[in-house]
VOGU-3710 file (C-alpha; in Angstrom, 3 decimals, decimal comma):
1> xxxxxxxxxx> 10,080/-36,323/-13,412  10,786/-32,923/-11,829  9,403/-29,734/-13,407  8,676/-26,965/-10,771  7,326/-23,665/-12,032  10,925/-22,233/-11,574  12,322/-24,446/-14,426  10,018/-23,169/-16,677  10,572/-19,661/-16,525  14,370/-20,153/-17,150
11> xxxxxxxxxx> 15,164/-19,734/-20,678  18,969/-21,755/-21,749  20,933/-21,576/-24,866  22,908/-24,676/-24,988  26,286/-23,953/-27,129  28,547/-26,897/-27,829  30,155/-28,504/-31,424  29,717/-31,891/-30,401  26,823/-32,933/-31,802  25,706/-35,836/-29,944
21> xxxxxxxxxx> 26,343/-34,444/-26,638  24,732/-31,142/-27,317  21,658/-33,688/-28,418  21,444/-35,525/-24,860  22,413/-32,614/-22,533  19,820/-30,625/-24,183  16,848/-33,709/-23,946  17,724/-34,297/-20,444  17,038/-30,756/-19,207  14,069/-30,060/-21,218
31> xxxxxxxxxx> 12,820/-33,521/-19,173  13,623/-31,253/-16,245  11,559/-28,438/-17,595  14,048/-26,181/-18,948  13,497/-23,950/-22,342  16,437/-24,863/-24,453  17,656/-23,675/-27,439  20,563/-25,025/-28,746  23,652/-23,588/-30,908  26,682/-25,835/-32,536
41> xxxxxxxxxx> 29,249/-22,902/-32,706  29,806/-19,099/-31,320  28,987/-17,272/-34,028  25,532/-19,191/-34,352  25,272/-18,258/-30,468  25,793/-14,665/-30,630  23,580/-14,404/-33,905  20,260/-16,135/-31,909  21,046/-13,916/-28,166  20,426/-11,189/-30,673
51> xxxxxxxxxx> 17,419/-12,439/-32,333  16,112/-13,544/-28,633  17,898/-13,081/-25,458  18,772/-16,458/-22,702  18,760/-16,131/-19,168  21,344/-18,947/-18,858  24,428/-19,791/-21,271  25,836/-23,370/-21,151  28,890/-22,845/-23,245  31,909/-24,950/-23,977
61> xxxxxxxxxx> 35,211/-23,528/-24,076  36,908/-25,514/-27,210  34,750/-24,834/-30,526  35,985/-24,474/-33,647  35,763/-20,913/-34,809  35,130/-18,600/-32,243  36,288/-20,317/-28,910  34,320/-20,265/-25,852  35,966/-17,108/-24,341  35,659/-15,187/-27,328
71> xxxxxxxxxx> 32,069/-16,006/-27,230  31,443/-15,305/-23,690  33,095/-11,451/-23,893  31,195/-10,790/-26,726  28,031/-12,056/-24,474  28,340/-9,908/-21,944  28,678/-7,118/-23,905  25,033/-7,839/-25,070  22,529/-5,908/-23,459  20,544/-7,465/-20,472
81> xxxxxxxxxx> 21,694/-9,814/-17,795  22,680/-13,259/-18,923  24,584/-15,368/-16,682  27,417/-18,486/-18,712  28,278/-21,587/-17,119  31,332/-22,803/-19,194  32,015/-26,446/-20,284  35,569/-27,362/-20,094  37,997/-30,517/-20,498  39,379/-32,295/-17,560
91> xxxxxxxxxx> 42,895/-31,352/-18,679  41,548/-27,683/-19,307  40,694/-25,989/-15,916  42,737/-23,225/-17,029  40,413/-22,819/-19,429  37,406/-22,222/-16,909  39,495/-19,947/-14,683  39,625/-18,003/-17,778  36,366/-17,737/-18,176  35,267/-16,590/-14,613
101> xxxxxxxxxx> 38,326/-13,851/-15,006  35,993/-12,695/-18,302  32,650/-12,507/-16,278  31,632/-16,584/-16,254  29,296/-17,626/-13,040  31,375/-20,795/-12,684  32,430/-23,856/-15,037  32,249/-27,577/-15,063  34,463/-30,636/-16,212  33,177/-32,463/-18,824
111> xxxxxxxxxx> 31,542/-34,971/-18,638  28,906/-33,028/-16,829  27,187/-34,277/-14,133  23,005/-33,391/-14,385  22,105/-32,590/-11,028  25,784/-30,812/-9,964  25,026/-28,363/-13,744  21,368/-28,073/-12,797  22,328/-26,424/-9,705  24,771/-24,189/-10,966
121> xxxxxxxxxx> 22,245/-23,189/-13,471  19,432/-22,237/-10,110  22,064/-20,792/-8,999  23,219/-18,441/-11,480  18,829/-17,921/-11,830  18,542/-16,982/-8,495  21,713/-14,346/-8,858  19,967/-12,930/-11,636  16,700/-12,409/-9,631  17,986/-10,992/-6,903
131> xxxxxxxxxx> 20,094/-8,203/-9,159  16,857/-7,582/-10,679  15,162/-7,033/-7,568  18,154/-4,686/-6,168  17,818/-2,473/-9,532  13,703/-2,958/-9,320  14,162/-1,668/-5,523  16,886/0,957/-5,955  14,977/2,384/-8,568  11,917/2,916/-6,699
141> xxxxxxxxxx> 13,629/4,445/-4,297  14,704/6,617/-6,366  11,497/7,683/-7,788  10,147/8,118/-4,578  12,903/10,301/-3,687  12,619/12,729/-6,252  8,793/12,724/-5,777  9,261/14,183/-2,419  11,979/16,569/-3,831  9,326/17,891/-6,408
151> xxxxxxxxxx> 6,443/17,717/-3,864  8,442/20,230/-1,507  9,635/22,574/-4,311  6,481/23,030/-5,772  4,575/23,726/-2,563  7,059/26,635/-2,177  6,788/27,701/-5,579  2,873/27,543/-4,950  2,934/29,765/-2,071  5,023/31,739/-3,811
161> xxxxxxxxxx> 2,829/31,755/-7,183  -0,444/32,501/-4,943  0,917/35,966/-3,542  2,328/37,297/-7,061  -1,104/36,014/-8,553  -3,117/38,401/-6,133  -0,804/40,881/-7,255  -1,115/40,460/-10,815  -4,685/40,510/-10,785  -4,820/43,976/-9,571
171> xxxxxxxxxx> -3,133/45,988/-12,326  -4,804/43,695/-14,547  -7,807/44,806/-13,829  -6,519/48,368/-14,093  -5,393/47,587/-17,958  -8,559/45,963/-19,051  -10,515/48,898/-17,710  -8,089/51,377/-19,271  -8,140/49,522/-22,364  -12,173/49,319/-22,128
181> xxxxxxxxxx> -12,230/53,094/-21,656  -10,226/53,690/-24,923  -12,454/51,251/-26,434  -15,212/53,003/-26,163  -13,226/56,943/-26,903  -12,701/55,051/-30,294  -15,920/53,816/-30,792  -17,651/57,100/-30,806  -18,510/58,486/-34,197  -16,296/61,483/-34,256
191> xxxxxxxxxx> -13,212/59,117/-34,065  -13,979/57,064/-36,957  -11,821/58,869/-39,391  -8,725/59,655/-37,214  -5,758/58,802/-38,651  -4,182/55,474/-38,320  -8,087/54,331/-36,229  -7,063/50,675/-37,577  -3,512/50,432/-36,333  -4,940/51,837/-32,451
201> xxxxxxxxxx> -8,345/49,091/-32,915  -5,047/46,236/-33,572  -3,158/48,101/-30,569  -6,236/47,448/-28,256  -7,266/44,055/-29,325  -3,617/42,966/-28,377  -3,946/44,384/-25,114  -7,556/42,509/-24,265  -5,882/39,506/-25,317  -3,259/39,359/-23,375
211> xxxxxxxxxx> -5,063/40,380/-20,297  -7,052/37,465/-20,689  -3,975/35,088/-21,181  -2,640/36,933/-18,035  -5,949/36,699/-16,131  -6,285/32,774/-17,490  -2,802/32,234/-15,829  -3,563/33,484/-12,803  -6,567/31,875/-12,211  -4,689/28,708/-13,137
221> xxxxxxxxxx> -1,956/29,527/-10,184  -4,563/30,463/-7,910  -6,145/26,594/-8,486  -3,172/24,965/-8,587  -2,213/26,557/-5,268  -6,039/25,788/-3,520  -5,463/22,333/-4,544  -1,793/21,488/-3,065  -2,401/23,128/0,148  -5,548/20,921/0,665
231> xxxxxxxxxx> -4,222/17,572/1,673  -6,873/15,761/0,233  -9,400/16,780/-2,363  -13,195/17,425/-0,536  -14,368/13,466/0,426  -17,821/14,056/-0,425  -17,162/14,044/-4,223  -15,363/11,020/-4,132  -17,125/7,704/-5,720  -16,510/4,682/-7,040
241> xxxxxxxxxx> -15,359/5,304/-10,701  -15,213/3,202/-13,355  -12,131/4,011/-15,331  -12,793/2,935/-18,866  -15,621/4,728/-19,173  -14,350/8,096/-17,684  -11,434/7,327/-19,866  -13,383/6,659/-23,151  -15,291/9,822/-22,287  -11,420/11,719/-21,977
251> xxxxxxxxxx> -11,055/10,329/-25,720  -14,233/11,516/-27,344  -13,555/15,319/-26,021  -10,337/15,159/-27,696  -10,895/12,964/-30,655  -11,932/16,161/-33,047  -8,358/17,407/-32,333  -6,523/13,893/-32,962  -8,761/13,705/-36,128  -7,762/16,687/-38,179
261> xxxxxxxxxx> -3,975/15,554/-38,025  -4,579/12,128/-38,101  -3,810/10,381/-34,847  -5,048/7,337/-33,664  -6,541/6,999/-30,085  -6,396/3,637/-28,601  -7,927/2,508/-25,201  -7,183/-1,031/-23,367  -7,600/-2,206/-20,225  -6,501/-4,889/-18,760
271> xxxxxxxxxx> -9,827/-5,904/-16,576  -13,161/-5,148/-18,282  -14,430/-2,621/-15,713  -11,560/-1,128/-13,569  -12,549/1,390/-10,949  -10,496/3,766/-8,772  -12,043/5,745/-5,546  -12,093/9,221/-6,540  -13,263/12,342/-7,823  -14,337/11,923/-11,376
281> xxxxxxxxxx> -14,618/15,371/-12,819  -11,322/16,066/-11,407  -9,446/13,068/-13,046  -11,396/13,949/-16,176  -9,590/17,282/-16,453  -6,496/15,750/-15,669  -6,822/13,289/-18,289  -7,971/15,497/-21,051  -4,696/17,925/-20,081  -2,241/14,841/-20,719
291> xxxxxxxxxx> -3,899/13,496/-23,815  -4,537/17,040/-25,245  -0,340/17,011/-24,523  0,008/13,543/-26,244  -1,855/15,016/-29,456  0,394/18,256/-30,009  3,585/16,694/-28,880  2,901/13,860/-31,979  3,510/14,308/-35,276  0,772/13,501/-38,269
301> xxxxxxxxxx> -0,447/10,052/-38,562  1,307/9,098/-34,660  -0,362/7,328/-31,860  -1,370/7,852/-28,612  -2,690/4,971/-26,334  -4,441/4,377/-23,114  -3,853/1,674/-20,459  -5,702/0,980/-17,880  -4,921/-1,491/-14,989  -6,581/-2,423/-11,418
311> xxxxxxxxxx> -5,151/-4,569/-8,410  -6,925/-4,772/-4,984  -5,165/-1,882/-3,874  -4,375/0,749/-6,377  -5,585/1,635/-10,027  -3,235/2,641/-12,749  -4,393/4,595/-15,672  -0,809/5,068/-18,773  -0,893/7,684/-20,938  1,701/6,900/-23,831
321> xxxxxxxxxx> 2,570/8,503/-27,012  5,046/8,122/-29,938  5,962/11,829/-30,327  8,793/13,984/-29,912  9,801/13,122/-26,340  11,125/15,164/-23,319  15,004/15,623/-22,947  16,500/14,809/-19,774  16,835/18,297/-18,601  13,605/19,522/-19,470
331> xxxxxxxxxx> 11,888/16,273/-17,667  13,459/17,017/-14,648  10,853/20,272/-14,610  7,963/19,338/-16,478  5,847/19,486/-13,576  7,210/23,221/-12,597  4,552/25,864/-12,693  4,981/28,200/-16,017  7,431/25,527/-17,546  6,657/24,716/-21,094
341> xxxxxxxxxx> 8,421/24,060/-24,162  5,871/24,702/-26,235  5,393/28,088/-28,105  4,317/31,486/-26,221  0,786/31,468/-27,366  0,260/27,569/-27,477  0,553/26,919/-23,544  0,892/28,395/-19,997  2,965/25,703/-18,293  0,498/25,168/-15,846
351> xxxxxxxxxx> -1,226/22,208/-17,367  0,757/19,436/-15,769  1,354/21,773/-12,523  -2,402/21,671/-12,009  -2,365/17,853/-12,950  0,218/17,350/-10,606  -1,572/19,501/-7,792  -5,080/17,152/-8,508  -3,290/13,610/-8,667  -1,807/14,497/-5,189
361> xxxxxxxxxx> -5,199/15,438/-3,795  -6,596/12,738/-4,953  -3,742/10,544/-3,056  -2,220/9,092/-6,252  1,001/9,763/-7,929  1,577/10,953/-11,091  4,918/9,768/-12,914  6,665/10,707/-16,188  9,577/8,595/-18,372  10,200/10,211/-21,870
371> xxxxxxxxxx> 12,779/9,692/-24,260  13,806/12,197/-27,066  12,283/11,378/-30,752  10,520/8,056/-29,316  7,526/9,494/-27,101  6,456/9,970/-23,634  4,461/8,062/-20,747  2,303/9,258/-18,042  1,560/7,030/-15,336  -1,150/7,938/-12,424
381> xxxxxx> -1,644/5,507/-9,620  -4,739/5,430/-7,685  -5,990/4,113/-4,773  -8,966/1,631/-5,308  -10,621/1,511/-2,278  -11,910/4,381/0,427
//
């Protein structure tokens, strides 16, 4: 009896009305090793590809009810990729034309012959596989491509965020002395019953904070800037590091924050120690920027969850939430310095610029899929050895 490993991952829905045939067909290829399921009408069809999804469809083309074309358009308007070998009459061939002009892989004359429909069914598999491997490659591609397109714009936008940070800090320091100078003019005991004193202590407490916001900003740039120009972060602070733990560590600093609205944290991993080689303190502050995100970005009583996963040759560490999610045009710049859509005094927009700016030093990748109202995920990939 033949049952080879590629048998068992294909998953049929046998369709037919005839009872006894449907019976014997479907015995005969679970002997092969097939998964069958097995349907005695259309709408019965359609109703369990909804409830769970078939690689393969084995469908005749003369059912009572809803015939065998009916049944196949309304299949392949079903999400996912499921391929439909029809079953037709010797005196229906038209028939199975037909059905290849409404998206069929191919058809057979009853009565079918078990190795010719077996192959036809690899066949239609192996189609399948290789679509999924052209989308799986094409998309990669794609991500690739528009890491390099972010990579180059913000190295320009560094360079350029480096020079206007110098000046900044200049005239900055020029208002906080100003402002300390008035600080003190007020301070003095002869000015503590001029008129409207409160309104000009308000004026200058504004001022000192947002010289500090300013100053915070720049230092950020200034970082962020140190970082991407180095091609790789300094090799002497890079050790073996065992992920859950620096992870679970990530989690504690931010649990007091989840707490208070009540959001669950939840860590998994895949292996029970997984281990990147890198810098630890500098994937720590990465981590505790994108989970501090997770927490705001999710609404009271949400979720946020931690994955962690480890091959031979690179570590993976998934940040996911259930929040609010990015739009499409906003995701496109989420890793843009000063680009935030958070409030003005709840962020800088440099959190995930500085991420961003670490991951790549640490020669990993850092990758972002979001969806508005259902959450966001944060991938970083690692390499695992030296």
């Amino acid at each position: 009896m033949e049952n080879s490993d590629m048998t068992d991952q294909i998953n049929i829905l046998l369709v037919d009305d005839e009872d006894d045939f449907r019976r014997i067909l479907s015995k005969r290829l679970t002997r092969r090793g097939f998964y069958i399921r097995q349907a005695d009408r259309g709408e019965n069809a359609i109703q369990m590809l909804e409830e769970e999804s078939a690689d393969i469809v084995i469908l005749d083309i003369k059912m009572p009810g809803m015939d065998g074309i009916e049944c196949l358009r309304r299949i392949k308007k079903m999400p996912g990729m499921t391929e439909v070998i029809m079953l037709t009459g010797h005196a229906d061939i038209q028939g199975g034309v037909e059905g290849i002009k409404s998206g069929a892989f191919d058809y057979l004359s009853k009565p079918v012959e078990l190795e010719h429909l077996i192959r036809k069914i690899k066949q239609a598999h192996h189609k399948m596989q290789r679509i999924q491997a052209e989308k799986e490659e094409a998309a990669f591609k794609e991500r690739v491509t528009q890491q390099m397109v972010v990579a180059e714009r913000l190295v320009a936008l560094g360079t350029m965020a480096s020079g206007v940070a110098h000046e900044i800090n200049n005239p900055l320091a020029v208002i906080q002395d100003s402002a300390g100078w008035l600080q003190q003019i007020l301070d003095k005991p002869q000015m503590q019953d001029m008129p409207r004193r409160d309104d000009f202590q308000k004026g200058l407490e504004r001022i000192e904070k947002a010289v500090k916001r300013a100053g915070k900003i720049t230092q950020q740039l200034l970082q962020a800037v140190k970082t991407q120009t180095t091609e790789m972060a300094d090799p002497s602070s890079f050790v073996e590091t065992d992920l859950h733990k620096l992870a679970q560590e990530a989690v504690t600093l931010v649990e007091p924050e989840a707490s208070l609205r009540n959001i669950s944290i939840s860590l998994t991993s895949r292996e029970p120690h997984p281990s990147a080689w890198t810098d630890p303190l500098q994937l720590l502050q990465v981590l505790l920027n994108l989970l501090s995100n997770s927490v705001q970005a999710t609404d009271d009583g949400g979720q946020v969850f931690i994955n962690l996963a480890a091959t031979l040759e690179e570590a993976k560490i998934i940040v996911k939430d259930n929040g609010c999610g990015i739009s499409k045009e906003n995701l496109a710049r989420i890793f843009e310095p000063f680009f935030t859509t958070k409030e003005a005094d709840q962020g800088t927009g440099m959190g995930l610029y500085v991420s961003w700016g670490i991951i790549t030093s640490l020669g990993g990748l850092i990758a972002v899929e979001s969806e508005v109202s259902k959450g966001t995920t944060f991938t970083i990939t690692l390499p695992v050895k030296k």
